[in-house]
TORNUNU-814982 format. One record per residue (C-alpha): z negated, y negated, x; residue in one letter. Coordinates in pm, whole numbers, plus 50000, padded with zeros to 5 digits. Each point is the difference from the previous one (the first is absolute). Layout:
BEGIN
ZYXA ...
This chain:
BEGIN
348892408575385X 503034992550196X 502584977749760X 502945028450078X 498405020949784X 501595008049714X 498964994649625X 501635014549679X 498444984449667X 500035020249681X 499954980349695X 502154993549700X 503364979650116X 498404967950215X 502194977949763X 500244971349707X 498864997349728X 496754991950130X 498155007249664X 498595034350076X 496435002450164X 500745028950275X 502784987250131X 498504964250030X 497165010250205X 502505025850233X 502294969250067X 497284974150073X 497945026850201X 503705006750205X 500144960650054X 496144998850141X 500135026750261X 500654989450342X 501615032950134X 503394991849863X 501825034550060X 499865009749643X 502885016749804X 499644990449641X 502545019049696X 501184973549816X 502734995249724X 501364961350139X 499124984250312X 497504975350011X 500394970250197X 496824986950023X 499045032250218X 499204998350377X 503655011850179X 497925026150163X 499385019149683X 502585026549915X 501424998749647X 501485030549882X 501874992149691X 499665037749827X 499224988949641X 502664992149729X 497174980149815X 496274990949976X 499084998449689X 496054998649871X 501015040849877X 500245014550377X 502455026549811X 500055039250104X 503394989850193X 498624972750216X 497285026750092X 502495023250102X 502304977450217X 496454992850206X 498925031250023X 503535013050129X 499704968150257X 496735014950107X 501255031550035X 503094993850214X 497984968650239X 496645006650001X 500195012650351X 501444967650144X 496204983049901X 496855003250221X 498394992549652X 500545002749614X 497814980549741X 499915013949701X 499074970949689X 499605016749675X 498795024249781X 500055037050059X 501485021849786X 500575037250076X 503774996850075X 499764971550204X 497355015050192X 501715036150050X 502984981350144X 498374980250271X 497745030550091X 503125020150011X 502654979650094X 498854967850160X 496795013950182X 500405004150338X 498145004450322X 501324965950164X 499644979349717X 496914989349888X 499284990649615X 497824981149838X 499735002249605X 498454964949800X 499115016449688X 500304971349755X 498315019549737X 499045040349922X 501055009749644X 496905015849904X 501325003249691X 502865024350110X 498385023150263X 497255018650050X 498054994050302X 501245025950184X 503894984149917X 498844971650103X 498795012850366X 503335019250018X 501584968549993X 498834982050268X 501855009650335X 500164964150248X 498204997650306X 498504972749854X 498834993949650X 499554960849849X 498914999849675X 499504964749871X 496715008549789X 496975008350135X 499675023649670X 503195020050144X 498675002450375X 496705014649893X 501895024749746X 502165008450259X 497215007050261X 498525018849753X 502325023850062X 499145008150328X 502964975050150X 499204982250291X 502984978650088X 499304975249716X 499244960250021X 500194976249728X 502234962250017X 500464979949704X 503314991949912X 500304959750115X 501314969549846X 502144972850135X 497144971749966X 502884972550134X 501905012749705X 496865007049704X 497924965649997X 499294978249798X 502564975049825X 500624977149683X 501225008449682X 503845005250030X 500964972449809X 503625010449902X 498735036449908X 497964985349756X 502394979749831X 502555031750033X 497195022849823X 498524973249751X 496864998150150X 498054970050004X 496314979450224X 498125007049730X 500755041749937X 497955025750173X 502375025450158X 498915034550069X 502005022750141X 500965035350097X 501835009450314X 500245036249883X 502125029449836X 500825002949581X 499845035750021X 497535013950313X 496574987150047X 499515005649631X 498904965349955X 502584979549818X 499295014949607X 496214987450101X 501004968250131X 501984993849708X 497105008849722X 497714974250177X 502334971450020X 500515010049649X 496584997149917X 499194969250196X 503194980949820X 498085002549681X 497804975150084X 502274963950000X 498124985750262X 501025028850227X 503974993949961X 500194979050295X 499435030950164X 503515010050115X 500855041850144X 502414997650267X 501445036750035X 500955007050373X 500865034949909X 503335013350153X 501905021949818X 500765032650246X 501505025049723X 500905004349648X 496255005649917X 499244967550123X 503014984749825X 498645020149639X 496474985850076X 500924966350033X 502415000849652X 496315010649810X 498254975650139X 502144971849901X 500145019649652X 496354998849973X 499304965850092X 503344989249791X 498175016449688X 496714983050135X 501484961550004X 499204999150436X 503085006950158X 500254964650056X 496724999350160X 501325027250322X 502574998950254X 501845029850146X 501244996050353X 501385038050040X 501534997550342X 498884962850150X 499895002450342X 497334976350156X 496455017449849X 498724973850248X 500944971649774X 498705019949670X 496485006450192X 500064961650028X 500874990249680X 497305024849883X 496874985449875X 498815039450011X 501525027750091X 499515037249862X 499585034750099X 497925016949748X 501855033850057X 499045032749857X 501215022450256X 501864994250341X 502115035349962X 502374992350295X 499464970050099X 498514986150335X 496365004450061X 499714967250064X 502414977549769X 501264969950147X 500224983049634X 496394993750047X 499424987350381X 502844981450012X 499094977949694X 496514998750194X 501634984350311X 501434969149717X 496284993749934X 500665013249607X 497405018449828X 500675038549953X 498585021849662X 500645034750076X 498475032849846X 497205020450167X 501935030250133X 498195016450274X 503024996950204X 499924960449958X 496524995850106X 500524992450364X 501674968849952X 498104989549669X 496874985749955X 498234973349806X 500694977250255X 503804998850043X 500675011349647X 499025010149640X 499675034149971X 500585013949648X 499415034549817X 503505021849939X 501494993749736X 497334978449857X 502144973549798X 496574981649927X 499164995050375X 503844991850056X 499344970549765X 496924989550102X 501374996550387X 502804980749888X 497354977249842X 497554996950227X 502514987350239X 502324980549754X 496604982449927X 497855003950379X 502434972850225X 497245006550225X 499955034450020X 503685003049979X 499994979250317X 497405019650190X 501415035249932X 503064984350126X 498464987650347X 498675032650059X 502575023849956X 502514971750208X 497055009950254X 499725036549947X 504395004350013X 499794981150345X 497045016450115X 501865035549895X 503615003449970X 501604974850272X 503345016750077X 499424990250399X 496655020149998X 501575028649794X 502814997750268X 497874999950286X 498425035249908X 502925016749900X 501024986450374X 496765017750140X 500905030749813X 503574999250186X 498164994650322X 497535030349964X 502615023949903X 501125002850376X 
C-alpha cells in the first residue's frame, strides 16, 4: 500500500491517562505501524507521536467512562470527514447505535472499513443482533472464540489478531522500592494482586471472602492483597466503601492496599508475587484481557478462572487455572505458589515465553499493516 493513503482510527480519545486497556493497545499499535498517514481523535496532543500522524483534538476529556457525549462528538466527526479517508478502523465494541450510524452515515463506496471487534456482548444480543452489527469490510476480532462465532454466521470477511503488548514497556523488573515503603509493604510479605474492576467482572466480593479465609490462619498474614482496581463510577466508588467495611469489621484492612487510579500497572505486575484474574464473567470486556498477558510478559505467575472464553491463553503451563467462584481453589493457588518458589518461577518463564511468542505489538502491527495492504 502506497504511504499517501489515508487512515482514520476509531477508538476512544488517543490520550492520557494511560490507565485504560483499549486505549493503551490503540496508541502503542498507532506508534508500531510503519505507514504513518494515520489520523488519530484525540483530547491533547501527544508529543511523543511521529509528526506524520494527524491529531485531531475533538474530545473535551478521556476519561476511563468513554461518556454518551464523547461518543457523539466522534460519531459527528465521522459523519462530517469520513470521506476525506481511503480507510476507517473501527476499535471497539458494537452496539446497535454505533453500528446504524456508520452503516448509515459513515459507509461509503470510497472508503473502505474495517471493524476490530474487541469483544461481542453475547449477553445483550441475540445472534441474529449480533450479525446485524457487523458492517466493515474487514472484521478483526481478537478471540479466536469470536471469529468462529462470527463465521458461524455465514460471514466471510472475518480474521482474528490478538490485541498486542508493548514487551519494551511490560518486562520484568525489581520490586519498586519506594512503592513499598509508600504502601507499607515489606521483603518478607507475599503480594497478590488484582489489576481489575470493584464492580464488573463479578470477582471482587469472591476475592475478598478468600483472603478472608486465608487471614485466619496467622502464618498466612504475610500474605498482603494489593487492590489495582480503578474506580470508573459511583458503583465502583460504593464497592470499594464495603469492602473496607468488611475487612475493617474483620481486623485486615491493614493487611490490603488500594491503588484506585495508579498509573504504571507495569510497576504493580512487578511488585506482584501473583497476580489474579479469577473472574466470573467478562460481560463487556475484551475477549482477550490484557490484565493477564501483560503480567505474563513480567515473568509473574497468573491464577485466573476457567471461563471458556479464557482458555486460549490459559493452560497448566503458563498459569493456574481455577474453578469459578471456587474460594477453596482460590486459596489453594495462592498456596501452592506462596509455598512452590519453584513452580512460581517456572509458570513465570513460560508465560514471559508464551506473551512474546503471542502478543508482540510489532507482529500485531505488522498484520494490521497487511490488512491495510490487501484492502486495495
Amino acid at each position: 500500500m502506497k504511504n499517501n493513503k489515508k487512515i482514520l482510527l476509531v477508538t476512544r480519545p488517543l490520550s492520557p491517562p494511560w490507565d485504560e486497556a483499549s486505549k493503551n493497545f490503540a496508541f502503542d499499535l498507532v506508534k508500531n505501524i510503519s505507514n504513518k498517514n494515520i489520523t488519530i481523535l484525540t483530547s491533547t496532543f501527544n508529543k511523543e507521536l511521529s509528526k506524520n500522524i494527524q491529531q485531531k483534538q475533538i474530545h473535551s476529556q478521556s476519561k476511563n467512562d468513554f461518556n454518551f457525549a464523547e461518543k457523539i462528538r466522534s460519531l459527528l466527526f465521522q459523519i462530517k470527514n469520513h470521506k476525506n479517508f481511503d480507510i476507517i478502523h473501527f476499535m471497539f465494541t458494537p452496539t446497535k447505535l454505533n453500528s446504524f450510524v456508520i452503516k448509515n452515515f459513515v459507509n461509503n463506496k470510497k472508503t473502505k472499513t474495517i471493524q476490530t471487534v474487541t469483544t461481542l456482548r453475547e449477553d445483550l444480543y441475540s445472534d441474529e443482533e449480533l450479525k446485524k452489527l457487523m458492517f466493515g469490510d474487514v472484521i478483526v476480532t481478537y478471540s479466536k472464540y469470536a471469529k468462529e462465532k462470527l463465521k458461524s454466521f455465514g460471514l466471510k470477511n472475518v480474521q482474528q489478531i490478538y490485541p498486542g503488548i508493548n514487551l519494551s514497556k511490560f518486562k520484568p523488573e525489581e520490586k519498586n522500592l519506594e512503592l513499598m515503603k509508600k504502601w507499607n509493604l515489606t521483603e518478607k510479605d507475599f503480594i497478590v494482586s488484582f489489576p481489575g474492576e470493584y464492580v464488573r467482572l463479578d470477582a471482587t466480593d469472591f476475592i475478598i471472602d478468600t483472603f478472608i479465609e486465608l487471614w485466619k490462619n496467622k502464618k498466612n498474614h504475610n500474605i498482603k492483597y494489593l487492590c489495582a482496581c480503578r474506580i470508573k463510577n459511583e458503583k465502583d466508588a460504593k464497592k470499594k466503601k464495603e469492602v473496607i467495611e468488611t475487612l475493617k469489621k474483620v481486623g485486615h484492612l491493614n493487611k490490603v492496599v488500594f491503588t484506585d487510579t495508579f498509573g504504571d500497572v507495569n510497576k504493580i505486575y512487578n511488585l506482584s508475587d501473583v497476580v489474579l484474574f479469577p473472574v466470573n464473567n467478562m460481560k463487556g470486556k475484551f475477549d482477550v484481557p490484557l490484565a493477564m498477558i501483560e503480567p505474563y510478559a513480567c515473568k509473574k505467575p497468573v491464577i485466573a478462572s476457567d471461563l471458556p472464553i479464557l482458555q486460549e491463553f490459559s493452560s497448566e503451563k503458563i498459569n493456574v487455572i481455577i474453578k469459578r467462584n471456587n474460594k477453596e481453589d482460590l486459596k489453594n493457588a495462592i498456596l501452592l505458589l506462596k509455598d512452590d518458589e519453584d513452580k512460581k518461577k517456572e509458570l513465570g518463564e513460560n508465560a514471559f515465553d508464551f506473551a512474546h511468542e503471542t502478543f508482540d505489538i510489532k507482529e500485531i502491527a505488522e498484520q494490521y499493516e497487511k490488512i491495510y495492504e490487501e484492502l486495495f
